[in-house]
Backbone and ligand atoms as CSV (ligand in chain L), in Angstrom:
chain,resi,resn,atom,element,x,y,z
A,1,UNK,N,N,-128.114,-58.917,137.055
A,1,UNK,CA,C,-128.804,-58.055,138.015
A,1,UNK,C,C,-128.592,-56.605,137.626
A,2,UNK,N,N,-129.594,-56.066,137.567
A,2,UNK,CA,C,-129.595,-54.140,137.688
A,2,UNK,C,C,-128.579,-53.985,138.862
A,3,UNK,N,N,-127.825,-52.519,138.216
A,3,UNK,CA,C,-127.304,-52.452,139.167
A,3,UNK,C,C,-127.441,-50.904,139.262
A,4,UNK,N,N,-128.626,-50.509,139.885
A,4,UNK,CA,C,-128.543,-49.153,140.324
A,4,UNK,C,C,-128.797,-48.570,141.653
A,5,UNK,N,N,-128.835,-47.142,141.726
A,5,UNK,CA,C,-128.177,-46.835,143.328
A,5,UNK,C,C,-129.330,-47.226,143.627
A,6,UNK,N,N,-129.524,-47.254,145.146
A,6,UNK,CA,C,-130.853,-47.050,145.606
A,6,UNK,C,C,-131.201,-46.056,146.465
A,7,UNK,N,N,-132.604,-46.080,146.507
A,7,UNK,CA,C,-132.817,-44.673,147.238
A,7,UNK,C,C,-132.774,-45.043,148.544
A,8,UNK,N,N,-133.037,-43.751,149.349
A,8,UNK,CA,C,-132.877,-43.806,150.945
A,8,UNK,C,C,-133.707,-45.090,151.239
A,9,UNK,N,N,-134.910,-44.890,150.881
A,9,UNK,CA,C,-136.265,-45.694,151.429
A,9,UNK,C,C,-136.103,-47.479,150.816
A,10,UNK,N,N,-135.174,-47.142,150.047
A,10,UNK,CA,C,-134.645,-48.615,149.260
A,10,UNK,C,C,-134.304,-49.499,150.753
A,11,UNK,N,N,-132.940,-48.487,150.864
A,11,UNK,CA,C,-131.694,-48.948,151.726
A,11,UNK,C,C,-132.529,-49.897,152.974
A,12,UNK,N,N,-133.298,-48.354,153.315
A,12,UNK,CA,C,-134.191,-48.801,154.854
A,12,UNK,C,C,-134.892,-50.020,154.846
A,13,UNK,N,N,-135.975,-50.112,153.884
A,13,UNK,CA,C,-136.560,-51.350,153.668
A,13,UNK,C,C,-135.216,-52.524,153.750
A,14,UNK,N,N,-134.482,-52.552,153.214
A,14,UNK,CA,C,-133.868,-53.979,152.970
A,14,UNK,C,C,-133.085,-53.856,154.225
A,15,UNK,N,N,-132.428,-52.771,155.018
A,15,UNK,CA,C,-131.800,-52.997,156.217
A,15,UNK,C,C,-132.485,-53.770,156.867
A,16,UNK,N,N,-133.882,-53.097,157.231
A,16,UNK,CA,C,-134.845,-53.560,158.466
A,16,UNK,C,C,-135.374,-55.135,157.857
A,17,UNK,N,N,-134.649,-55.549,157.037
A,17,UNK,CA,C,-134.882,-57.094,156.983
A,17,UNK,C,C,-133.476,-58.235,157.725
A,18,UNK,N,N,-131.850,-56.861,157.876
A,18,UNK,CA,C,-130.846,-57.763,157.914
A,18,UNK,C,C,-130.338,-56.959,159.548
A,19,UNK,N,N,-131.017,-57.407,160.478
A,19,UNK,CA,C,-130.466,-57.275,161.595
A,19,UNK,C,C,-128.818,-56.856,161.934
A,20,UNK,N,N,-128.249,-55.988,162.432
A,20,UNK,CA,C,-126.969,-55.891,162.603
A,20,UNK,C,C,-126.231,-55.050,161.546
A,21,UNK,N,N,-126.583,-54.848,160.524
A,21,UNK,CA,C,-126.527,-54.133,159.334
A,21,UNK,C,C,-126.981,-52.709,159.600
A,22,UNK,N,N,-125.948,-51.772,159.378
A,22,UNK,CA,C,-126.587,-50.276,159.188
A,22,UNK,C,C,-125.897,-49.574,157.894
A,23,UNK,N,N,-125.901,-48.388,157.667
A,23,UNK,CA,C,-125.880,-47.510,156.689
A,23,UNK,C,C,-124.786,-46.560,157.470
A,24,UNK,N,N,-123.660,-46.896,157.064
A,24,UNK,CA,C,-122.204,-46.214,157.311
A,24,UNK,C,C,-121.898,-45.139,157.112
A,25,UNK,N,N,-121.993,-43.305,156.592
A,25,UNK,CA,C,-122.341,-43.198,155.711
A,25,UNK,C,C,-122.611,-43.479,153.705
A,26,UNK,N,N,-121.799,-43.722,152.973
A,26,UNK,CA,C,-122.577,-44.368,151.999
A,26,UNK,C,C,-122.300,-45.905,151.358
A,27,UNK,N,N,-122.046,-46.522,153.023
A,27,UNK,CA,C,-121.390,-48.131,152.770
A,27,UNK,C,C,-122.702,-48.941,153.987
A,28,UNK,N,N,-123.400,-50.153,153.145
A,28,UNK,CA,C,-123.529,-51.016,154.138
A,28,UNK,C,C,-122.717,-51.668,154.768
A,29,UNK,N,N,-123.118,-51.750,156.752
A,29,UNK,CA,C,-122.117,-52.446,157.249
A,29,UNK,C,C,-122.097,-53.091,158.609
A,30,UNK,N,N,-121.175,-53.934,158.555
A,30,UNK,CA,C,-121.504,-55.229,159.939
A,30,UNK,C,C,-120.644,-55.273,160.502
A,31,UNK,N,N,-120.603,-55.554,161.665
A,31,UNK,CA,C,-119.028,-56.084,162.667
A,31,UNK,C,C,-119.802,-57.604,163.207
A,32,UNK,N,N,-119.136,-58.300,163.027
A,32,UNK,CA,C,-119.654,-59.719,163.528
A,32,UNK,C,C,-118.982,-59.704,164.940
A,33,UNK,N,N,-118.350,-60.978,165.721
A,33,UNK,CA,C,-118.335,-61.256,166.912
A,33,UNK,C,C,-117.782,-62.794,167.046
A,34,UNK,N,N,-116.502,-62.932,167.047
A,34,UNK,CA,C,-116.778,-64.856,167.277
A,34,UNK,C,C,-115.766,-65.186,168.682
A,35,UNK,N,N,-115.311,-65.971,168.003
A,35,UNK,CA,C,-115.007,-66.833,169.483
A,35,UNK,C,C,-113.950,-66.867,169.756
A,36,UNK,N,N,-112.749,-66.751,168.637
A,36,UNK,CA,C,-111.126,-66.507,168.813
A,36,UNK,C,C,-110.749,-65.588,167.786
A,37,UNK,N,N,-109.736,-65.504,167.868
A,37,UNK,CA,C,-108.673,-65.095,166.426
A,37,UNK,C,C,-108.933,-65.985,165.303
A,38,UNK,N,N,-108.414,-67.273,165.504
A,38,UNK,CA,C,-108.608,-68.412,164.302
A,38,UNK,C,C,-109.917,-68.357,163.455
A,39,UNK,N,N,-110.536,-68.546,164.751
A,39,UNK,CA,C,-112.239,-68.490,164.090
A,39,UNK,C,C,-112.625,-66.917,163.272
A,40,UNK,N,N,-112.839,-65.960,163.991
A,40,UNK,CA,C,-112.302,-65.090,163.017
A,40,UNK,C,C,-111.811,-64.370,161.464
A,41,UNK,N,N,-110.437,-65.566,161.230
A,41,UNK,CA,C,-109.645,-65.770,160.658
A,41,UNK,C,C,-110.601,-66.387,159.152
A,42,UNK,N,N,-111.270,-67.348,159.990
A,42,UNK,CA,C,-111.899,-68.494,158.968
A,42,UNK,C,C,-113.295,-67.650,158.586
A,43,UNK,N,N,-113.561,-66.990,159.153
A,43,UNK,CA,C,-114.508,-66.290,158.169
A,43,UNK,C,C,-113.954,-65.332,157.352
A,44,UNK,N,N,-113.303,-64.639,157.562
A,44,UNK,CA,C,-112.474,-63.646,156.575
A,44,UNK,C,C,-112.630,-64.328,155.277
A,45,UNK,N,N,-111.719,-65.615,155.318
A,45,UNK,CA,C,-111.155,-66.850,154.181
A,45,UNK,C,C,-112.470,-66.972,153.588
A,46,UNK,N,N,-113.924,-67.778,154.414
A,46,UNK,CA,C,-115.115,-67.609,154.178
A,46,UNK,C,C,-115.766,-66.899,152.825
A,47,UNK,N,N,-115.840,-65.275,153.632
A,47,UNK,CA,C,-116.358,-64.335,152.835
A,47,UNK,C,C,-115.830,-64.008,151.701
A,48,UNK,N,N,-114.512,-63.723,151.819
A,48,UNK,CA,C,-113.484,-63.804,150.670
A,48,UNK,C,C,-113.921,-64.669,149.552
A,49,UNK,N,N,-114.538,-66.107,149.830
A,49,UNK,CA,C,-114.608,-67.094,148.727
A,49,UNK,C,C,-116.078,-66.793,148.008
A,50,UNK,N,N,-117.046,-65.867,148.734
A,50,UNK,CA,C,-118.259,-65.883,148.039
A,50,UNK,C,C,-117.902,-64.543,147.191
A,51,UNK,N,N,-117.028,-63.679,147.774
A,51,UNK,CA,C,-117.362,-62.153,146.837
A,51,UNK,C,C,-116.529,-62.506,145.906
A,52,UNK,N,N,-115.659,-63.486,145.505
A,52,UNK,CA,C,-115.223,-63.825,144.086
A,52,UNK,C,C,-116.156,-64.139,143.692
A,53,UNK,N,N,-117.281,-65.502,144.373
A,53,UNK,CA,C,-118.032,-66.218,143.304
A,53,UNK,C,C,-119.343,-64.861,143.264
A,54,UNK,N,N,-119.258,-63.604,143.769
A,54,UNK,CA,C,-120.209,-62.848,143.172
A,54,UNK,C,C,-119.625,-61.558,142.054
A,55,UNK,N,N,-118.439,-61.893,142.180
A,55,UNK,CA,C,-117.638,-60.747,141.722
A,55,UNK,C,C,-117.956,-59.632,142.325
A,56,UNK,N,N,-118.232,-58.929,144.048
A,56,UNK,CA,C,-118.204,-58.093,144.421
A,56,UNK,C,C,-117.847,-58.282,145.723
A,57,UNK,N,N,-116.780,-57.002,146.325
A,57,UNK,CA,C,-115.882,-57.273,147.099
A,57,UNK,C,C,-116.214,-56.069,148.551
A,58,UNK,N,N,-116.749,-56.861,149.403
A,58,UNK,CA,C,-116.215,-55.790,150.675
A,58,UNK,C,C,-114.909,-55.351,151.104
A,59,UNK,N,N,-114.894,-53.709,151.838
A,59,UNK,CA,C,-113.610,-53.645,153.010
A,59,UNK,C,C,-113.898,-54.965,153.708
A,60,UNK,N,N,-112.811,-55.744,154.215
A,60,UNK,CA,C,-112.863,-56.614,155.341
A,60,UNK,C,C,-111.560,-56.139,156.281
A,61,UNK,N,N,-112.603,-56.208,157.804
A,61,UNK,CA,C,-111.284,-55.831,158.343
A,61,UNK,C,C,-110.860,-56.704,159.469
A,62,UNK,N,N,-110.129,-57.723,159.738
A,62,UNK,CA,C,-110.322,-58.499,160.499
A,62,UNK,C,C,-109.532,-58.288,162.165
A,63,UNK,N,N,-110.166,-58.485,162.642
A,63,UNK,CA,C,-110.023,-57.669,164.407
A,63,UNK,C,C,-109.262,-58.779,165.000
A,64,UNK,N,N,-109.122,-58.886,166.426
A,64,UNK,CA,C,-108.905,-60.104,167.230
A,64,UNK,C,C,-109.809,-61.116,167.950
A,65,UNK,N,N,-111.234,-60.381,167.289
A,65,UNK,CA,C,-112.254,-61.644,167.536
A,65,UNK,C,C,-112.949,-61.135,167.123
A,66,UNK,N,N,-113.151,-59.948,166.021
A,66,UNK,CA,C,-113.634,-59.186,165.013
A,66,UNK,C,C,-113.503,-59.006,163.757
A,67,UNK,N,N,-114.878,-59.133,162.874
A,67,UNK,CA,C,-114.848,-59.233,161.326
A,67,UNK,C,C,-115.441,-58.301,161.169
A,68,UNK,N,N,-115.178,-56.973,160.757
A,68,UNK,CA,C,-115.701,-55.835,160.057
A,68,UNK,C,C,-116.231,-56.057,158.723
A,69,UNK,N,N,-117.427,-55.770,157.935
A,69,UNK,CA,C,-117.576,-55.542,156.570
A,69,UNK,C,C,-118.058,-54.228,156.304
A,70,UNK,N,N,-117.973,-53.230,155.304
A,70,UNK,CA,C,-117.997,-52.479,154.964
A,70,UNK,C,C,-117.910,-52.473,153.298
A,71,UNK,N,N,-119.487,-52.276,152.358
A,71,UNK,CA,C,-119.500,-52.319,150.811
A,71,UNK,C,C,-120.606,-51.436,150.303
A,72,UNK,N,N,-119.946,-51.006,149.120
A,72,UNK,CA,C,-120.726,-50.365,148.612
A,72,UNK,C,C,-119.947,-50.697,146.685
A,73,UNK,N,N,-120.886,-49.636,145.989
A,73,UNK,CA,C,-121.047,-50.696,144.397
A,73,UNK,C,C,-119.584,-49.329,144.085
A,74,UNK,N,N,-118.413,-49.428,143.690
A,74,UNK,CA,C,-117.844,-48.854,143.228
A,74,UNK,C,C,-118.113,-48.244,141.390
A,75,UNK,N,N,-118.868,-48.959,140.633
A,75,UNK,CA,C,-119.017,-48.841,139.540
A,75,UNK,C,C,-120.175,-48.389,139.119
A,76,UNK,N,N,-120.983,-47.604,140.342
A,76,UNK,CA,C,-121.882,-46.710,140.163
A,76,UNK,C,C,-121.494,-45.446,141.120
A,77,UNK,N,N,-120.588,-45.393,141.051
A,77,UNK,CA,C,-119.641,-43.878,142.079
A,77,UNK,C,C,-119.780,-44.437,143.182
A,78,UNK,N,N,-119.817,-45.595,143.726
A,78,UNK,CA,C,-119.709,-45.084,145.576
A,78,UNK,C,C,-121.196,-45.422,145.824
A,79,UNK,N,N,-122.237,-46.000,145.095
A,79,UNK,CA,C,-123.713,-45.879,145.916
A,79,UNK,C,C,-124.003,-47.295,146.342
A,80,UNK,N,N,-124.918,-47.505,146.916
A,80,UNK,CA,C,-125.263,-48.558,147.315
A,80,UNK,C,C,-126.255,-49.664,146.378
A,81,UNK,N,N,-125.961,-50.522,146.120
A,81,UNK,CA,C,-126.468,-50.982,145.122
A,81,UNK,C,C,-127.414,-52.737,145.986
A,82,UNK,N,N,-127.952,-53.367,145.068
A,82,UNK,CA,C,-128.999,-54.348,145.266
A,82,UNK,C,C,-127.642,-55.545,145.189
A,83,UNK,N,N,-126.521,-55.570,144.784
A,83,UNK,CA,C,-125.239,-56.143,144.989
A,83,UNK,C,C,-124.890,-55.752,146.433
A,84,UNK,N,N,-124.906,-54.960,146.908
A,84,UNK,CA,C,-124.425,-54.818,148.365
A,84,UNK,C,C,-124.994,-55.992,149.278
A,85,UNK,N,N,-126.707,-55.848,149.067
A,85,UNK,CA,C,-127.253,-56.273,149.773
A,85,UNK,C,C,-127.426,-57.884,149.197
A,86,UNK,N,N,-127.322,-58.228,148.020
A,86,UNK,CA,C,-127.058,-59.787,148.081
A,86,UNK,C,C,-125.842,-59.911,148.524
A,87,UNK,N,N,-124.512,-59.405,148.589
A,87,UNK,CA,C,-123.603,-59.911,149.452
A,87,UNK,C,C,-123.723,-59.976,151.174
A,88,UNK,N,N,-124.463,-59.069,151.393
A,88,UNK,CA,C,-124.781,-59.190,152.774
A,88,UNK,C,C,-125.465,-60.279,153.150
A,89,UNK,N,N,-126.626,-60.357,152.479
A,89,UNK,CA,C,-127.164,-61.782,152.867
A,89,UNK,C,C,-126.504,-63.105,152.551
A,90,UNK,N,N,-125.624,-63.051,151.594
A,90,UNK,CA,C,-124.725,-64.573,151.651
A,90,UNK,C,C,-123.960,-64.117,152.925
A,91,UNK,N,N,-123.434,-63.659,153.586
A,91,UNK,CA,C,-122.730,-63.436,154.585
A,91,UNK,C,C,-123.434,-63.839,156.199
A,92,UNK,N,N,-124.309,-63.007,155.473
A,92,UNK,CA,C,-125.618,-63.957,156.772
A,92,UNK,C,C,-125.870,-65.060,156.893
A,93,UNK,N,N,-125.751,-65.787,155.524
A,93,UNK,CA,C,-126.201,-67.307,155.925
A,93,UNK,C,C,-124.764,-67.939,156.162
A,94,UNK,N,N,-124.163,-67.424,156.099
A,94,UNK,CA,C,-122.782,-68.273,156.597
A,94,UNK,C,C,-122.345,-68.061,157.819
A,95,UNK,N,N,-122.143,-66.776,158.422
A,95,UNK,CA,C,-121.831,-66.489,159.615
A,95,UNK,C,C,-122.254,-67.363,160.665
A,96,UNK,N,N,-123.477,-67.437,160.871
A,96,UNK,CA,C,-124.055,-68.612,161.898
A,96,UNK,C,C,-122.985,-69.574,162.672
A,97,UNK,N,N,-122.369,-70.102,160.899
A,97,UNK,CA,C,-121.752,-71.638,160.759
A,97,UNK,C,C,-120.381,-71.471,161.490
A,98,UNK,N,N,-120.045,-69.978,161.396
A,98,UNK,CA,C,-118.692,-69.821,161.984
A,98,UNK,C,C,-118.799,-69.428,163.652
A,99,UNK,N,N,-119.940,-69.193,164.025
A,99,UNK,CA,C,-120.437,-69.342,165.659
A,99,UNK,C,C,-120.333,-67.695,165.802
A,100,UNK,N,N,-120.371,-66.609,164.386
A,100,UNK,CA,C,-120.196,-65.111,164.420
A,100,UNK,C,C,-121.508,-64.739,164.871
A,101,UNK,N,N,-121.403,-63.768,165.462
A,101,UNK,CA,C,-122.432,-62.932,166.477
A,101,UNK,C,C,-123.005,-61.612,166.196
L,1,H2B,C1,C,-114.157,-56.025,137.018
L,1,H2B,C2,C,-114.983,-56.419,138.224
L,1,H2B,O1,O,-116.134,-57.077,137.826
L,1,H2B,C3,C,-115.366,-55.200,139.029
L,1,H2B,O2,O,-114.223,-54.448,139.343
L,1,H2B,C4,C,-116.148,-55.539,140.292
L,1,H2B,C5,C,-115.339,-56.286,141.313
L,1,H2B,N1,N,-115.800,-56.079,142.690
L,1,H2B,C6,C,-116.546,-55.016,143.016
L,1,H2B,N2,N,-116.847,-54.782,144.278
L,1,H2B,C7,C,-117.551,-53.724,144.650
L,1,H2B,N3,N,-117.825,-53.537,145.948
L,1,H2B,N4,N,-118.012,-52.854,143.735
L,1,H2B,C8,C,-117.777,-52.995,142.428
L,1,H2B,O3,O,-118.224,-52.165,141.610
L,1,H2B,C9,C,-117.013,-54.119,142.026
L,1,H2B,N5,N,-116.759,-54.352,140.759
């Protein structure tokens, strides 16, 4: 995959496809919502297992019934890259499964 920044009008377009997702300033980013601590817990573990298998890694910050993400492409200074946003969407299709909100 290319991996270059994208522009403002990039970002916007692909936000306004991922509900819950905004523009941090220069990090895409989500707070999910679940049902306990544990549960929680198990998405952390979750997400963790796909940004190895993409080799790209969000902040995760895990709350008491809160999963923070926060990413952006470090190896293009800090910008937001078309990697951000395929990690976001694997995150999307999993969350569901963990009952995240
Ligand atoms: C060597 C390894 O491929 C790089 O350090 C990867 C790992 N995870 C990464 N994660 C993020 N968010 N940005 C990167 O540029 C990045 N680079």
């Amino acid at each position: 995959m290319t991996v270059a920044p994208l522009s403002q009008k990039e970002i916007e377009d692909r936000l306004a496809e991922l509900p819950g997702w905004s523009l941090d300033g220069d990090r895409i980013a989500r707070t999910y919502r679940l049902g306990s601590h544990f549960a929680a817990a198990a998405l952390v573990v979750h997400i963790a297992q796909v940004q190895d298998e993409l080799d790209h890694h969000s902040d995760l910050t895990l709350g008491y019934n809160t999963v923070s993400l926060t990413v952006n492409t470090h190896s293009v200074g800090g910008a937001v890259t078309e990697k951000d946003f395929e990690l976001a969407r694997r995150v999307e299709d999993l969350a569901p499964g963990h009952g995240a909100r």
